[in-house]
Backbone bond lengths (Angstrom), bond angles and torsions (degrees), N, CA, C in turn:
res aa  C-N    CA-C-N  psi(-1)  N-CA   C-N-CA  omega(-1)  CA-C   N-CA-C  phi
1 X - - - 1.444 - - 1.529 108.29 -
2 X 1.529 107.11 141.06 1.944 99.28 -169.71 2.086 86.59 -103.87
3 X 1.328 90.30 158.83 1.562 109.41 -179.82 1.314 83.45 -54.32
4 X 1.954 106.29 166.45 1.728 133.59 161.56 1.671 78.99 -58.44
5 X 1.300 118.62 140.16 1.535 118.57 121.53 1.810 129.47 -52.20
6 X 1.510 118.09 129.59 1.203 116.29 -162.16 2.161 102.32 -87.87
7 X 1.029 76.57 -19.74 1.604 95.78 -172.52 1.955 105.94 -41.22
8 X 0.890 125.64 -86.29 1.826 131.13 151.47 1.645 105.58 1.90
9 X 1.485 105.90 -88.00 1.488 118.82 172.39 1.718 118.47 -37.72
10 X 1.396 115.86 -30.74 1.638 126.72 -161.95 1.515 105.81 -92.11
11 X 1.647 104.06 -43.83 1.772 113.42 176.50 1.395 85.13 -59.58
12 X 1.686 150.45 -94.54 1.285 145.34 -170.44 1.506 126.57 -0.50
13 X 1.483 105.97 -47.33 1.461 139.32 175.18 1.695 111.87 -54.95
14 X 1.328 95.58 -65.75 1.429 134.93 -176.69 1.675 93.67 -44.20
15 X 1.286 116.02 -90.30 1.767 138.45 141.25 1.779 92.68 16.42
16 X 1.161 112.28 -98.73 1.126 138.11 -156.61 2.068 100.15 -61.41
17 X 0.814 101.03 -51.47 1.933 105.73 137.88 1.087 123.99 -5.66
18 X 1.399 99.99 -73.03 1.647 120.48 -163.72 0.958 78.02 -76.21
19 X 1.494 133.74 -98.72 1.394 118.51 -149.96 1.581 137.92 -24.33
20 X 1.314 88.42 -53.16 1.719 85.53 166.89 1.177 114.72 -65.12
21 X 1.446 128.31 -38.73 1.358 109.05 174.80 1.752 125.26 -53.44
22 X 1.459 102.13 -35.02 1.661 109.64 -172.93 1.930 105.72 -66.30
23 X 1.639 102.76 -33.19 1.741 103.00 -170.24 1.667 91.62 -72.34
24 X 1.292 100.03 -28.20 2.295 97.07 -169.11 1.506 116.71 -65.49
25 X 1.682 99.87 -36.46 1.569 123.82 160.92 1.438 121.82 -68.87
26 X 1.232 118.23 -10.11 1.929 122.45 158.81 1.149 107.80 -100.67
27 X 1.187 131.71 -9.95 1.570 131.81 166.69 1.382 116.45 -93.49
28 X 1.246 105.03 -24.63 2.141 116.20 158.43 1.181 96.52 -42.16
29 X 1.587 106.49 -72.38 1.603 126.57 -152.09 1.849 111.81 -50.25
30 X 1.857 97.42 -38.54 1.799 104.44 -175.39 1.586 100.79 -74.22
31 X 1.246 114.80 -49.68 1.461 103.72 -163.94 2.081 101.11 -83.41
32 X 0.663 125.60 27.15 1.387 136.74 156.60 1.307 105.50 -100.09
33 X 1.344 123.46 -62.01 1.719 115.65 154.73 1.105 132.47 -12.20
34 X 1.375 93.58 -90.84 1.447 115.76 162.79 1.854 119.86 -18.66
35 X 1.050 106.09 -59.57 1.488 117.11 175.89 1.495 112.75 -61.55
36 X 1.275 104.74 -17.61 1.887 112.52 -176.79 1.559 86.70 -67.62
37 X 1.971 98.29 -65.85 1.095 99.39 -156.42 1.814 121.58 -42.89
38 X 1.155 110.20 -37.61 1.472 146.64 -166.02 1.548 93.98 -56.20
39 X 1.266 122.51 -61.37 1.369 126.11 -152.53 1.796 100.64 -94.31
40 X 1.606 115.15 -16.44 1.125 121.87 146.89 1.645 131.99 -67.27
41 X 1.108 129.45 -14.01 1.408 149.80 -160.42 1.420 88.99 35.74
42 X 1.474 124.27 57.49 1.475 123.16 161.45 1.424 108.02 -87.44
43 X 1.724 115.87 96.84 1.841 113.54 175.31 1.415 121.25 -84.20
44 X 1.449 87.92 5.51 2.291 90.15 175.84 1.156 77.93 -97.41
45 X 2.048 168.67 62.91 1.039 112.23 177.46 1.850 64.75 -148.47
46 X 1.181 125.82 -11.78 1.132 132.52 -171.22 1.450 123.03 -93.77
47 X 1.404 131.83 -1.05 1.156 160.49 -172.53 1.601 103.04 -86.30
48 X 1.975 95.97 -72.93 1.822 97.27 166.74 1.056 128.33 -73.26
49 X 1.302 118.29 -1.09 1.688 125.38 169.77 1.980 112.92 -76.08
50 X 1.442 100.45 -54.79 1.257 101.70 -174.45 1.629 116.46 -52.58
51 X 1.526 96.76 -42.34 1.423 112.05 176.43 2.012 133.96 -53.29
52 X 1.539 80.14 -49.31 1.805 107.14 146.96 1.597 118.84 -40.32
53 X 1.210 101.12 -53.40 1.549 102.79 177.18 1.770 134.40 -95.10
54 X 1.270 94.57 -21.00 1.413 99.18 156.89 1.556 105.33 -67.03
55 X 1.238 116.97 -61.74 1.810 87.09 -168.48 1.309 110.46 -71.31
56 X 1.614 152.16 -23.73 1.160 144.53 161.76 1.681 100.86 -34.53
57 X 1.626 112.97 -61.07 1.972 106.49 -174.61 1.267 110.70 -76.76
58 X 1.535 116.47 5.83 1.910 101.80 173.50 1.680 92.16 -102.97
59 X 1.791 134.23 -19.20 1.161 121.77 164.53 1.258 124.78 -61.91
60 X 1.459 130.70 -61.35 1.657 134.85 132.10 1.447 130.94 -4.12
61 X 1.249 108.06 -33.32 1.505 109.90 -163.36 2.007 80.07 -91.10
62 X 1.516 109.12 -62.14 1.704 107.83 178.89 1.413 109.21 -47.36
63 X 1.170 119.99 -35.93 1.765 113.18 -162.91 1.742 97.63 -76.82
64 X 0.964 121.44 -12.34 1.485 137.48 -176.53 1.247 128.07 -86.68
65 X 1.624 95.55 -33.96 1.147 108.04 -179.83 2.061 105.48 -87.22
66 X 1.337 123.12 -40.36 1.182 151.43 149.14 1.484 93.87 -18.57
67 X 1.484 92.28 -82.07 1.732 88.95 -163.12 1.790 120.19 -69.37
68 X 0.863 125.46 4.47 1.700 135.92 173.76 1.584 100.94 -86.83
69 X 1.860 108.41 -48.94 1.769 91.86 169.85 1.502 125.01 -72.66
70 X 1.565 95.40 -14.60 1.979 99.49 175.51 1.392 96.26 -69.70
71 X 1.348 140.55 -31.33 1.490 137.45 -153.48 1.562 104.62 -81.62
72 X 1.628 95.17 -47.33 1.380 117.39 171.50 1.426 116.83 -38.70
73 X 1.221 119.15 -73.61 1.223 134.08 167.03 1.470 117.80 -56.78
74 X 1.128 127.82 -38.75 1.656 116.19 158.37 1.635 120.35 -45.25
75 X 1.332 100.28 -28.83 2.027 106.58 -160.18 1.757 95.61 -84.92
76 X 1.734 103.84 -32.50 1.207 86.96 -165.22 2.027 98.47 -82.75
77 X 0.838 120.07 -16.45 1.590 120.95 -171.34 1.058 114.88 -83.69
78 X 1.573 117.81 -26.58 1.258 110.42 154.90 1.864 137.22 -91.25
79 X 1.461 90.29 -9.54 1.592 105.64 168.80 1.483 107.57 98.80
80 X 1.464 102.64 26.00 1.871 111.72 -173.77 1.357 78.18 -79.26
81 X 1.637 92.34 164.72 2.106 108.14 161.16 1.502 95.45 -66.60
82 X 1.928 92.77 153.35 1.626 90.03 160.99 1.264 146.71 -49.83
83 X 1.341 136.84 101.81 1.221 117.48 178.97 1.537 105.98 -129.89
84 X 1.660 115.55 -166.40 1.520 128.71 171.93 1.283 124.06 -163.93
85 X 1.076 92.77 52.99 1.856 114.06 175.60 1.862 111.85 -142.06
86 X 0.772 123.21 131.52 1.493 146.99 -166.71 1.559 105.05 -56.28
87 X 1.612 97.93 -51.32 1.566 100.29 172.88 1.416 123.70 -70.07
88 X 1.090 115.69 -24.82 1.851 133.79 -169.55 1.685 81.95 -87.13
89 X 1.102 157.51 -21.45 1.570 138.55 -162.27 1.891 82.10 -110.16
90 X 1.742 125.80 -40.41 1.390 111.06 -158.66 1.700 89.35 -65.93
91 X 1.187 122.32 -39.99 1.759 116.51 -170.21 1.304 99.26 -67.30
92 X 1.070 155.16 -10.84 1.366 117.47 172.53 1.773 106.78 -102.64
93 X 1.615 107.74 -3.31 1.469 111.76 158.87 1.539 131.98 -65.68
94 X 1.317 128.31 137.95 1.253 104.47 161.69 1.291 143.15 -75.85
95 X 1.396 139.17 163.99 1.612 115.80 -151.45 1.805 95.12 -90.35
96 X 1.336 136.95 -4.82 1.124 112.07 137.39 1.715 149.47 -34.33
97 X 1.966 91.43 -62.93 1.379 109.94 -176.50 1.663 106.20 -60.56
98 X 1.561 125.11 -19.74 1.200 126.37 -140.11 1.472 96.62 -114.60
99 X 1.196 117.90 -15.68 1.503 121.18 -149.61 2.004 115.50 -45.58
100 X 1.618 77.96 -55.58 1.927 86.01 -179.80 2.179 95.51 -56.35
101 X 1.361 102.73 -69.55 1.454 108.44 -176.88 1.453 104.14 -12.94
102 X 1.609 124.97 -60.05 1.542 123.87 -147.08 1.498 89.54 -97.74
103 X 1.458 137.83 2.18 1.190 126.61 136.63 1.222 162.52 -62.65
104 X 1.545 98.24 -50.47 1.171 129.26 149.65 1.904 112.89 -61.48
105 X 0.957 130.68 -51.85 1.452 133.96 134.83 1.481 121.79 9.43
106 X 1.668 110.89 -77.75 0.942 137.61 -168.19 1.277 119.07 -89.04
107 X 1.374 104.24 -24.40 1.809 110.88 173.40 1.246 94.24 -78.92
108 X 1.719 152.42 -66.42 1.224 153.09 -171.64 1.728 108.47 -45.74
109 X 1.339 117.85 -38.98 1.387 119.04 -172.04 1.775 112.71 -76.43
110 X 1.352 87.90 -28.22 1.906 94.08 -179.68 1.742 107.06 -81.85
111 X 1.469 110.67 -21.23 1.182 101.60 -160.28 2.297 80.46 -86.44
112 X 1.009 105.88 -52.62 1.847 100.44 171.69 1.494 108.43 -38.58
113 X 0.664 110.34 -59.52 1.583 115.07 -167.60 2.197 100.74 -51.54
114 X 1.147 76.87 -51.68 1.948 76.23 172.41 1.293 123.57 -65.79
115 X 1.575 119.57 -22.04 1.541 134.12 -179.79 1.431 93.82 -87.84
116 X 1.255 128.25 -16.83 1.585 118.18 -172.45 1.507 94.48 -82.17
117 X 1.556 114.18 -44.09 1.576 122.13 -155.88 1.794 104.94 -92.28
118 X 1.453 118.85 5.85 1.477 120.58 165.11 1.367 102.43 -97.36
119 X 1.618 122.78 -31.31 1.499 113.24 -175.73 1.520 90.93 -74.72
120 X 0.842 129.75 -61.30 1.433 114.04 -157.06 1.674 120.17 -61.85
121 X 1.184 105.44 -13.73 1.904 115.31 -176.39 1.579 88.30 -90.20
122 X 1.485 129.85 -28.63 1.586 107.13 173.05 1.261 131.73 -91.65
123 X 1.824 105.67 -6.87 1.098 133.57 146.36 1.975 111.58 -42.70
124 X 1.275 83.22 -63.33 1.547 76.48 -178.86 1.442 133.92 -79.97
125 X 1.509 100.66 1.18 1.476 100.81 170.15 1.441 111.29 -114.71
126 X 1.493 118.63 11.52 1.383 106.57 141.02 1.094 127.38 -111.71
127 X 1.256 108.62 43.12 1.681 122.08 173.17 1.401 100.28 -121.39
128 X 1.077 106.93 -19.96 2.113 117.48 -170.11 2.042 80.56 -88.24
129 X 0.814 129.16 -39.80 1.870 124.58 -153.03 1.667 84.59 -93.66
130 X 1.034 130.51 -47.18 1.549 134.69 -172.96 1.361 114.85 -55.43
131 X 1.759 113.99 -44.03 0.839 110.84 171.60 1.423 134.15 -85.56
132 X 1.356 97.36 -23.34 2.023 115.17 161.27 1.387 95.83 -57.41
133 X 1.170 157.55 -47.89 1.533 133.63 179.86 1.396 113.72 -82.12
134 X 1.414 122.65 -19.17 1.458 105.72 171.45 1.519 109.85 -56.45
135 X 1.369 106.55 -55.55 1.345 119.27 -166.20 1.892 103.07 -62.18
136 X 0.842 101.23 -39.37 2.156 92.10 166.66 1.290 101.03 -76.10
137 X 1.283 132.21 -33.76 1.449 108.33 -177.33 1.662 106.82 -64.59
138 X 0.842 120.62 -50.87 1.782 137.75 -175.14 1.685 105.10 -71.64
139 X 1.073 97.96 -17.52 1.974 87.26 178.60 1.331 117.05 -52.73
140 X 1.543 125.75 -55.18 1.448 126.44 -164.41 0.980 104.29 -92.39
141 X 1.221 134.86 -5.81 2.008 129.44 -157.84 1.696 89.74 -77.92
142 X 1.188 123.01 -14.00 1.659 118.64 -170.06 1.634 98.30 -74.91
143 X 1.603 101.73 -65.98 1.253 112.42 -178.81 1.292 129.56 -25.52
144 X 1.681 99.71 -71.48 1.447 126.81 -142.29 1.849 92.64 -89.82
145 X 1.388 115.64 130.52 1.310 112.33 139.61 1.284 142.75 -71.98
146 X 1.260 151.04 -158.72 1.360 139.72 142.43 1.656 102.09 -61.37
147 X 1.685 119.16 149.82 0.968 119.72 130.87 2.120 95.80 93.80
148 X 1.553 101.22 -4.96 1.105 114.42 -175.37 1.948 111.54 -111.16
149 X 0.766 105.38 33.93 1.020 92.69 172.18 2.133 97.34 -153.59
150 X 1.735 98.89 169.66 1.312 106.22 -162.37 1.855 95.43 -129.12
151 X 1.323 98.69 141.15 1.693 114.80 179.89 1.253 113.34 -74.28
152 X 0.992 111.36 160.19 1.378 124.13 175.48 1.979 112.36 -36.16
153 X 1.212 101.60 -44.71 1.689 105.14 -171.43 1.808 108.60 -74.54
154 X 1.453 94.89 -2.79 1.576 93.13 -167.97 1.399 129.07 106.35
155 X 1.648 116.16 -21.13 1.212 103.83 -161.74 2.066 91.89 -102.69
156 X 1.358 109.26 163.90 1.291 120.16 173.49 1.757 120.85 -53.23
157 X 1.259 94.10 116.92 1.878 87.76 -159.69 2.158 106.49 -110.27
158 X 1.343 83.22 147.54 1.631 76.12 178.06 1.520 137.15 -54.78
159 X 0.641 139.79 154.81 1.990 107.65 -179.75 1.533 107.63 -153.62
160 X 1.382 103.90 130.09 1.535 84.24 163.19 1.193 116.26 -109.32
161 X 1.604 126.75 -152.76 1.574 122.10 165.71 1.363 125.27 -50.48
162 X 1.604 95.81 -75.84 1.713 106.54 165.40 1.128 111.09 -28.32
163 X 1.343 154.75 -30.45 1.494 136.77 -149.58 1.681 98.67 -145.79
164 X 1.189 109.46 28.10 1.869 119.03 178.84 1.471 107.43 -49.47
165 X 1.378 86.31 -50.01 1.947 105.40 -164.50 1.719 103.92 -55.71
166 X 1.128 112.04 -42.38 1.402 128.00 -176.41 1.571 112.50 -54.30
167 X 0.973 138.83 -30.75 1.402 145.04 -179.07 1.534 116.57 -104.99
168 X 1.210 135.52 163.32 1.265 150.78 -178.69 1.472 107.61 -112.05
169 X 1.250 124.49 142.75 1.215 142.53 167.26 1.612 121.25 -84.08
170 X 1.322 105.22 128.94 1.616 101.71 -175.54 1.323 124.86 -71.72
């Protein structure tokens, strides 16, 4: 009797690959958005963005979950140990049988790896903008007393803390 060929079962794999790669590549596309929006201080624009991307990571999170029982079920049909990771089924493949697999593989993991490294650069530029308004909010509160500072028209304006920034100093 000759072994299943894994090849059939692996294109499926492959398949299921792509997909995640294509939902990881619409989640490129939002958090590239997102960063428009960001560097626009557009806050209506961030509402349909977040939303965009939650269901892109609850599709991802299922296609993930999907593909660990496809893995599952590959290990047991071919008589691998149990596992549910993509790489743990390509090692007990040979790099023939596997070839597209550790491509397709590897194209999906580079394109994650770049969605990891855009969240975190917009991460950091709304931590860089967050902290540019603390620091204007807090600039004048040193200065200014109550009652010391003058409005825009010139004349001596009331002031409290909260609203320091808002007035000019004579």
């Amino acid at each position: 009797m000759t072994p299943l060929s894994p090849m059939p079962d692996l294109i499926d794999l492959c398949r299921h690959l792509s997909r995640e790669e294509a939902v990881c590549r619409s989640l490129l596309e939002t958090v590239q958005e997102e960063r428009l929006a960001i560097r626009r201080l557009d806050i209506a624009e961030f509402h349909p963005i977040n939303c965009r991307r939650l269901a892109l990571l609850e599709s991802l999170q299922q296609l993930a979950q999907e593909s660990d029982q496809l893995v599952r079920q590959l290990a047991v049909r071919f008589g691998f140990p149990q596992t549910t990771s993509v790489q743990s089924l390509m090692d007990h493949l040979t790099v023939a049988e596997s070839a597209d697999l550790r491509a397709m593989h590897r194209s999906f993991m580079g394109t994650a790896k770049v969605v990891r490294d855009e969240i975190a650069q917009n991460a950091v530029l709304i931590e860089g903008i967050r902290g540019l308004i603390d620091q204007a909010l807090s600039a004048g509160s040193e200065g200014l007393s109550e009652r010391d500072g003058y409005g825009s028209d010139g004349r001596r304006a009331q002031t409290t803390s909260g609203n320091i920034l808002l007035y000019q100093q004579g």
